[in-house]
CHARMM-style PDB file with segment names, atoms N, HN, CA, C and O in Angstrom:
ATOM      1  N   UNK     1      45.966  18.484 -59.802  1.00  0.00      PROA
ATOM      2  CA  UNK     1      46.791  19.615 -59.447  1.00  0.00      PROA
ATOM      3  C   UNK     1      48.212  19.356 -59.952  1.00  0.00      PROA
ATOM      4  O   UNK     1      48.871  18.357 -59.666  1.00  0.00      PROA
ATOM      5  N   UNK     2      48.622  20.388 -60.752  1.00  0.00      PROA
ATOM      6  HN  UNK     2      48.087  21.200 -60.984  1.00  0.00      PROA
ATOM      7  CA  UNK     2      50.216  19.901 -61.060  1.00  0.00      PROA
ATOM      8  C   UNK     2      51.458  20.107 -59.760  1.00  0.00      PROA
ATOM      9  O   UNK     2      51.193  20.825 -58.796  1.00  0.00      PROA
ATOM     10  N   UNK     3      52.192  19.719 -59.822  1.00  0.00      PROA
ATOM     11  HN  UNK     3      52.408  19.135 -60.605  1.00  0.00      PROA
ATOM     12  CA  UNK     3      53.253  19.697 -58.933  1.00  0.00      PROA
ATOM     13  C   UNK     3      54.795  20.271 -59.538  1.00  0.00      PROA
ATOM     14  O   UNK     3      55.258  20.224 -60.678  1.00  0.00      PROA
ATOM     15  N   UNK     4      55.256  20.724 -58.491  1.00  0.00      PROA
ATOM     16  HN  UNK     4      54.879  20.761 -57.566  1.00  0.00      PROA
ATOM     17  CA  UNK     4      57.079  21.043 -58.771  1.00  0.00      PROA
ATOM     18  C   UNK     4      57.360  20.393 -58.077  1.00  0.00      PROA
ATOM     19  O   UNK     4      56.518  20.016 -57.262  1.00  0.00      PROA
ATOM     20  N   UNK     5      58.899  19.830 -58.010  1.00  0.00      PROA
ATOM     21  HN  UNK     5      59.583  20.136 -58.673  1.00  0.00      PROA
ATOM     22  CA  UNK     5      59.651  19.571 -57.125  1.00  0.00      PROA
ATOM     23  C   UNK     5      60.545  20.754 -56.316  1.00  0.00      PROA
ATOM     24  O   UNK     5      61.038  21.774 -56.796  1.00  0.00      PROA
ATOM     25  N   UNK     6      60.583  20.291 -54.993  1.00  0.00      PROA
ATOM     26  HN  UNK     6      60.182  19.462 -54.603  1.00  0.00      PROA
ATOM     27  CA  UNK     6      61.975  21.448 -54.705  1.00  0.00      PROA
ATOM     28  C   UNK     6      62.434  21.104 -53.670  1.00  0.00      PROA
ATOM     29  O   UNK     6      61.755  21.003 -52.649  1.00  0.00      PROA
ATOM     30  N   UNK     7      63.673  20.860 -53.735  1.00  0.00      PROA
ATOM     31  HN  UNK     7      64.225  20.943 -54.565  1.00  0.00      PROA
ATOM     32  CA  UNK     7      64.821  20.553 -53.149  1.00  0.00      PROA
ATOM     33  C   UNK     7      65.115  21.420 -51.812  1.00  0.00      PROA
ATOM     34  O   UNK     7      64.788  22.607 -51.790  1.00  0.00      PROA
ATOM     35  N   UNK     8      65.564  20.979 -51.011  1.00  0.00      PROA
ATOM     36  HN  UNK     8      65.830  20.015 -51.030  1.00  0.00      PROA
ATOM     37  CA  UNK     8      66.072  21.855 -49.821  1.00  0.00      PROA
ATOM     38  C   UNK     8      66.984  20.980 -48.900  1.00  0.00      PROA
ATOM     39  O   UNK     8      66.609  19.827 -48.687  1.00  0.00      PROA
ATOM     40  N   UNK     9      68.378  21.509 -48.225  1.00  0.00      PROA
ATOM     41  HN  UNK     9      68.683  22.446 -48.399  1.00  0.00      PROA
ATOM     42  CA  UNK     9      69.036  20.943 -47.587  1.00  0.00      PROA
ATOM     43  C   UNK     9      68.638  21.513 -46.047  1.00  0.00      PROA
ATOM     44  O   UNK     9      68.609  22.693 -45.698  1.00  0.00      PROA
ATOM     45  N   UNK    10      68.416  20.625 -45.440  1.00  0.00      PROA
ATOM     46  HN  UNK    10      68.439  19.666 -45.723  1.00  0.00      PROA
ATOM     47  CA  UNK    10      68.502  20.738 -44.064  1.00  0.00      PROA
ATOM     48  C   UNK    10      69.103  20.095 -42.842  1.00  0.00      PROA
ATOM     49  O   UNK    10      69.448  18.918 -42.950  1.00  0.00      PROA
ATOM     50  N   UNK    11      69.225  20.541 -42.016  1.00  0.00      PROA
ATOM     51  HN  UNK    11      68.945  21.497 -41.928  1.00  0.00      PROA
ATOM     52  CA  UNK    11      69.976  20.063 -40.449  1.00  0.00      PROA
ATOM     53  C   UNK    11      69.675  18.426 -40.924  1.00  0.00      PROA
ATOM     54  O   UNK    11      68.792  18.279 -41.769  1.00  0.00      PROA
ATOM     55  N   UNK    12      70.412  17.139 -40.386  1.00  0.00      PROA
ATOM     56  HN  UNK    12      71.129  17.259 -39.700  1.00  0.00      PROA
ATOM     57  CA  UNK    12      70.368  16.253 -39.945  1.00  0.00      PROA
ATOM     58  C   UNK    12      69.397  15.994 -38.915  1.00  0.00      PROA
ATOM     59  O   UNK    12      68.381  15.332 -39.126  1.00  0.00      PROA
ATOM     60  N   UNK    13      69.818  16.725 -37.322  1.00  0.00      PROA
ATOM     61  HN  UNK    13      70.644  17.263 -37.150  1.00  0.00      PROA
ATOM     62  CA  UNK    13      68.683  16.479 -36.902  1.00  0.00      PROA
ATOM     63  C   UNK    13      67.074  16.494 -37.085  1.00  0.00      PROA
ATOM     64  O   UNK    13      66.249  15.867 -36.422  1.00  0.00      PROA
ATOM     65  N   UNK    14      66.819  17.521 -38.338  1.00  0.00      PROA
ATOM     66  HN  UNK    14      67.490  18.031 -38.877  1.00  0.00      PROA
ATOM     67  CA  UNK    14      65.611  18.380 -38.428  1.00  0.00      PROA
ATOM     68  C   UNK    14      65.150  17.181 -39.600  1.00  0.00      PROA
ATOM     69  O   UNK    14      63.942  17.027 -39.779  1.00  0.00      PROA
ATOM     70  N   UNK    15      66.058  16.398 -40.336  1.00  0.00      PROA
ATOM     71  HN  UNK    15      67.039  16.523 -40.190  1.00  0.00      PROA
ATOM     72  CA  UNK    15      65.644  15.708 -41.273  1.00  0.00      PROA
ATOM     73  C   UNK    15      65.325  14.082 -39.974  1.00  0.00      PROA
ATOM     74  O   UNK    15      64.461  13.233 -40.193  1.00  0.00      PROA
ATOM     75  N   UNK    16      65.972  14.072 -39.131  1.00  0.00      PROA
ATOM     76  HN  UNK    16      66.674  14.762 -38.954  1.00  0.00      PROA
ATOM     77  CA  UNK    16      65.466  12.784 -38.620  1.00  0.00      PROA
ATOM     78  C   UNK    16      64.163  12.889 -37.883  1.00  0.00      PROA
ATOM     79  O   UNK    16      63.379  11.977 -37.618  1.00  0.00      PROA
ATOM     80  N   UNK    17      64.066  14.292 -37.571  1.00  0.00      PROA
ATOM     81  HN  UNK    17      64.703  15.033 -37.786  1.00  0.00      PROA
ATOM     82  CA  UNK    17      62.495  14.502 -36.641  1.00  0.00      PROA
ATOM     83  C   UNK    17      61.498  13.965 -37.902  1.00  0.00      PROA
ATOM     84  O   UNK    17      60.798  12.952 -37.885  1.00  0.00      PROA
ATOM     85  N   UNK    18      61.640  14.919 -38.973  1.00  0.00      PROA
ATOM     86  HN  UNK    18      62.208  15.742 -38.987  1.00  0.00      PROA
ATOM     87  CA  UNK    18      60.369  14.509 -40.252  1.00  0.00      PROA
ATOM     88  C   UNK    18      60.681  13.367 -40.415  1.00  0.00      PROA
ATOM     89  O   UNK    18      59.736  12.783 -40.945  1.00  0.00      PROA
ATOM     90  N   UNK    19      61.625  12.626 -40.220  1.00  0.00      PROA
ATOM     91  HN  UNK    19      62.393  13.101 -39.789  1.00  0.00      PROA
ATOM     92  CA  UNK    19      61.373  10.735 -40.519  1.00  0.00      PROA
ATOM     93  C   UNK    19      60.517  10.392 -39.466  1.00  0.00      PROA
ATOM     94  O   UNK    19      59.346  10.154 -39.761  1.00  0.00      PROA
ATOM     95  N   UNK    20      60.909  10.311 -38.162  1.00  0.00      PROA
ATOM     96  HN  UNK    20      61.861  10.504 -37.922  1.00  0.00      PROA
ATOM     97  CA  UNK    20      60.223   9.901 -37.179  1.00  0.00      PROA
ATOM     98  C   UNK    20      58.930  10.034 -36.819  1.00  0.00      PROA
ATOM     99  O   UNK    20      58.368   9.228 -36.077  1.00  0.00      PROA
ATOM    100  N   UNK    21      58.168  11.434 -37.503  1.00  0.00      PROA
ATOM    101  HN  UNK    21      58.625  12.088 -38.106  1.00  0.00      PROA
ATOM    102  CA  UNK    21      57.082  11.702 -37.174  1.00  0.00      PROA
ATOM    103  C   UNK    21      56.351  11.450 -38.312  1.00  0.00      PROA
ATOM    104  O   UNK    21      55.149  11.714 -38.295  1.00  0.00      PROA
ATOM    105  N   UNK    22      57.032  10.830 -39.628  1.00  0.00      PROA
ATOM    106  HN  UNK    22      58.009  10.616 -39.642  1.00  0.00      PROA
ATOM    107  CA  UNK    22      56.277  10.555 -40.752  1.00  0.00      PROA
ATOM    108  C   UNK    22      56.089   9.051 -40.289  1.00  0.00      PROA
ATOM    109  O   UNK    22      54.952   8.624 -40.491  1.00  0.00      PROA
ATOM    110  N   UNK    23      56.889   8.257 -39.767  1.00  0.00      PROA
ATOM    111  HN  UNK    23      57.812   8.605 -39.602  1.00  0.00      PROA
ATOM    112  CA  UNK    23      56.593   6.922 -39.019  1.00  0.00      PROA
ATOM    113  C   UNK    23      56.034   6.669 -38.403  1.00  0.00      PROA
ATOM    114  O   UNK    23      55.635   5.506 -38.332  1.00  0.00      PROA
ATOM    115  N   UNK    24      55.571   7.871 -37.360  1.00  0.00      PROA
ATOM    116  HN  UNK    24      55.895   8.815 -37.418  1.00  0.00      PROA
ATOM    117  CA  UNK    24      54.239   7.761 -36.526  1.00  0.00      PROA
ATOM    118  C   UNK    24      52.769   7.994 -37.199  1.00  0.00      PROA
ATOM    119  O   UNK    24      51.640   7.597 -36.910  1.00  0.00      PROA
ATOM    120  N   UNK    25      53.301   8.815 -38.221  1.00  0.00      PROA
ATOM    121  HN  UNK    25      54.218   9.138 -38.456  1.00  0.00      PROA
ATOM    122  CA  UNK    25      52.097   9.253 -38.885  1.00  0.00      PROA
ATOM    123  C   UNK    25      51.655   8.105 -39.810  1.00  0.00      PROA
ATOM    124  O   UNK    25      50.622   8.230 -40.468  1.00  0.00      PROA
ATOM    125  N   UNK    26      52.313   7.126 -39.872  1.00  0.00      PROA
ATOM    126  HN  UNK    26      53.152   7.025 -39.338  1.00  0.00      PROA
ATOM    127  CA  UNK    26      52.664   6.353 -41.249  1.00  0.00      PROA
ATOM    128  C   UNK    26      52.031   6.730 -42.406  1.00  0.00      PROA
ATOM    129  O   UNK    26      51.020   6.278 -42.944  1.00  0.00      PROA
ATOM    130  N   UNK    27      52.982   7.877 -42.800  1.00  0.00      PROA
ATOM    131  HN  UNK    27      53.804   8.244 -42.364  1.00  0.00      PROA
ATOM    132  CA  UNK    27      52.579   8.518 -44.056  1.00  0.00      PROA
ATOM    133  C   UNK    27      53.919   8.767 -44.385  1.00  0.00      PROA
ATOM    134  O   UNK    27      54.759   8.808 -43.487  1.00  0.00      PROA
ATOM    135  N   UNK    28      54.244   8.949 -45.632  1.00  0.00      PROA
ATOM    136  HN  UNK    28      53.561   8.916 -46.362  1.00  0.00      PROA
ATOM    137  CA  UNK    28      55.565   9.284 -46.532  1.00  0.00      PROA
ATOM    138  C   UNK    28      56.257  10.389 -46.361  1.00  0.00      PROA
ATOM    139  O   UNK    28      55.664  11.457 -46.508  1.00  0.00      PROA
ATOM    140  N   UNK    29      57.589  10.383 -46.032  1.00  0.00      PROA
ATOM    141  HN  UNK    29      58.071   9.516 -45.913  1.00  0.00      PROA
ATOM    142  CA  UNK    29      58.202  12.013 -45.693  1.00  0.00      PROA
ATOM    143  C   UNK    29      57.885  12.737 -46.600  1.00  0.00      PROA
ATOM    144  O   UNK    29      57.975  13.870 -46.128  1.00  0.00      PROA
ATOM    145  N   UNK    30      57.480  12.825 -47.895  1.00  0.00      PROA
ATOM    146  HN  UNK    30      57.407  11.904 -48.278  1.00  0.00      PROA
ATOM    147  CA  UNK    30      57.488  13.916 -48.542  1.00  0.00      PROA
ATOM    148  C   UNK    30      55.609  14.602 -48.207  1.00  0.00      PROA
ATOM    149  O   UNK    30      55.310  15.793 -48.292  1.00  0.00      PROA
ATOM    150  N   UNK    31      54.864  13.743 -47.930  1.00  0.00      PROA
ATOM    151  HN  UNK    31      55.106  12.776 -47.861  1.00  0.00      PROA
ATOM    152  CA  UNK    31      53.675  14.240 -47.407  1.00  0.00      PROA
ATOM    153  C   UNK    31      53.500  14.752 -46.104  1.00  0.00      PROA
ATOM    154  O   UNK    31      52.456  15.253 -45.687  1.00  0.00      PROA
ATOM    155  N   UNK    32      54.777  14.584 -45.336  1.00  0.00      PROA
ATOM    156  HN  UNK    32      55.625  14.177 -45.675  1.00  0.00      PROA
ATOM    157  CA  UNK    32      54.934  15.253 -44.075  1.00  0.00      PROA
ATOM    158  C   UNK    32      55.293  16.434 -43.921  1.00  0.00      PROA
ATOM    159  O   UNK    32      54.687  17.238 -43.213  1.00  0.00      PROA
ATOM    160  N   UNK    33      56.622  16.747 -44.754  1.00  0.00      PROA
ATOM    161  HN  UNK    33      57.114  16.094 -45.329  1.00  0.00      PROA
ATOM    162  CA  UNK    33      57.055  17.835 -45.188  1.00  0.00      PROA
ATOM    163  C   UNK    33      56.204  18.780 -46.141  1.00  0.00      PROA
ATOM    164  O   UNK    33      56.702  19.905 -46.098  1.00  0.00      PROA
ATOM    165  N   UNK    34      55.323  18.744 -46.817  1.00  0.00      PROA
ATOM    166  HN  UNK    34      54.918  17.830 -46.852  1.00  0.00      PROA
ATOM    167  CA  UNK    34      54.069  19.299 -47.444  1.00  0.00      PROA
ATOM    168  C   UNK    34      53.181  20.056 -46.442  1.00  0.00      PROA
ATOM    169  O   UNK    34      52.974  21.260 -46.598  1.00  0.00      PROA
ATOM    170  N   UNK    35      52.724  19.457 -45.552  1.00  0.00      PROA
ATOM    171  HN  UNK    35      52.892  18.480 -45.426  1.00  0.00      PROA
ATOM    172  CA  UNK    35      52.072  19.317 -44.658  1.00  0.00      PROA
ATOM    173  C   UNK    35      52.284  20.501 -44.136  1.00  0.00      PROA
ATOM    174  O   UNK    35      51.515  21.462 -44.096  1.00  0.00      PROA
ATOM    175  N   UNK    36      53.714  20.366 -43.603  1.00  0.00      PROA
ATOM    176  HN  UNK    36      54.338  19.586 -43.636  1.00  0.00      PROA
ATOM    177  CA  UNK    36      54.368  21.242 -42.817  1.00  0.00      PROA
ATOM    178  C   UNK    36      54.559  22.244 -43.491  1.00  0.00      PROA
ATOM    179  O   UNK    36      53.786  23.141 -43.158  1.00  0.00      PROA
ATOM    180  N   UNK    37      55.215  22.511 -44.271  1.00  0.00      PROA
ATOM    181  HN  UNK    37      55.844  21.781 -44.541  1.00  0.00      PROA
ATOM    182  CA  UNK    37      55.624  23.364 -45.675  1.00  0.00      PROA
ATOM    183  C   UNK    37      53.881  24.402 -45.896  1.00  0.00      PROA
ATOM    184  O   UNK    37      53.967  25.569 -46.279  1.00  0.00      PROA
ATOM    185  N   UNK    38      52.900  23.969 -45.691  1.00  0.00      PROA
ATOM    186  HN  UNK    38      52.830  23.021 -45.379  1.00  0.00      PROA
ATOM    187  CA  UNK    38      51.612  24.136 -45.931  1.00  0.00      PROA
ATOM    188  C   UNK    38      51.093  25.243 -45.293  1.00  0.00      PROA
ATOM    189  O   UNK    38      50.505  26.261 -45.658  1.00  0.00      PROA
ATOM    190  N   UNK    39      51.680  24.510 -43.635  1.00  0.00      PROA
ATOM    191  HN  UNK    39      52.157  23.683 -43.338  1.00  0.00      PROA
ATOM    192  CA  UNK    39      51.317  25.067 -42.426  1.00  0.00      PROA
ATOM    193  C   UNK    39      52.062  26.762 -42.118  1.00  0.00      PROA
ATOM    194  O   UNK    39      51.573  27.879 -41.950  1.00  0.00      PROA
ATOM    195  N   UNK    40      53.025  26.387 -42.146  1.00  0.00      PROA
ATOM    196  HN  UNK    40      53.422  25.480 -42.283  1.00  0.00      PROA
ATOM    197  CA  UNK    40      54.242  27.416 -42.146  1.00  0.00      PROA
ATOM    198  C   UNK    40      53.783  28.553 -43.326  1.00  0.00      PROA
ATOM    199  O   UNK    40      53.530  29.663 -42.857  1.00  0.00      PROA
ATOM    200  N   UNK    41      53.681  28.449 -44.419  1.00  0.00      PROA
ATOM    201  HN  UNK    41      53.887  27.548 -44.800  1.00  0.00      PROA
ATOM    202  CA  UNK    41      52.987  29.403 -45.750  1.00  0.00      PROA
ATOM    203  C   UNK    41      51.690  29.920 -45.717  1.00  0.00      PROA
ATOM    204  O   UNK    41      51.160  30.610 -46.588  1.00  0.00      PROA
ATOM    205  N   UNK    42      51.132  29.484 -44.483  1.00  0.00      PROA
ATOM    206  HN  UNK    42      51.563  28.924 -43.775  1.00  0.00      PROA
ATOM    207  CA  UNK    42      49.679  29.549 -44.231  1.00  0.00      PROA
ATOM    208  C   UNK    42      49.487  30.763 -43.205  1.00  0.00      PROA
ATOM    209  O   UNK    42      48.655  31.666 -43.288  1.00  0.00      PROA
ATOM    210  N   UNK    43      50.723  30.513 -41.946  1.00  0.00      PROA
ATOM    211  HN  UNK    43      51.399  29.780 -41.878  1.00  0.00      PROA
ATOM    212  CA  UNK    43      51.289  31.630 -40.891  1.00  0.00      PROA
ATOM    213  C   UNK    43      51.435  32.668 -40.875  1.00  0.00      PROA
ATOM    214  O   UNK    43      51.025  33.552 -40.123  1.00  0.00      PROA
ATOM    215  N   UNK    44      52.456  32.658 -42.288  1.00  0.00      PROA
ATOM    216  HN  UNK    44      52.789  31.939 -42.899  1.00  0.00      PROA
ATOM    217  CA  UNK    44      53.206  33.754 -42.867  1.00  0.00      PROA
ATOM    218  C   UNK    44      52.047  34.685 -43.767  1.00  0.00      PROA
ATOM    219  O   UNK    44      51.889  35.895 -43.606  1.00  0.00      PROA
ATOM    220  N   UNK    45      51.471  34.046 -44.502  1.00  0.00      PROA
ATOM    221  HN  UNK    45      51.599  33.063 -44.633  1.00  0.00      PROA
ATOM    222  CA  UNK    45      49.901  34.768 -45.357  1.00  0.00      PROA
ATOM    223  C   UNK    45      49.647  36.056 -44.546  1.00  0.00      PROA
ATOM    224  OT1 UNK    45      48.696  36.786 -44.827  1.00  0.00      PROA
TER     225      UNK     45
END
């Protein structure tokens, strides 16, 4: 599957929750944020 990158600035706090829960998950923030990103685009459909 090819990929883009894309950038997004967000809250501090909102960036330390996706650390924390990518640490629980022990999986990589950017596969957390996917995840999520996934979920949310999935809602909206």
């Amino acid at each position: 599957m090819d990929t883009k990158v894309i950038t997004a600035h967000v809250p501090l706090p909102l960036a330390e929750k996706v650390d924390q829960l990518a640490a629980r998950l022990e999986r990589p923030r950017g596969w957390t944020v996917k995840q999520a990103l996934s979920a949310w685009v999935d809602l909206e459909e």
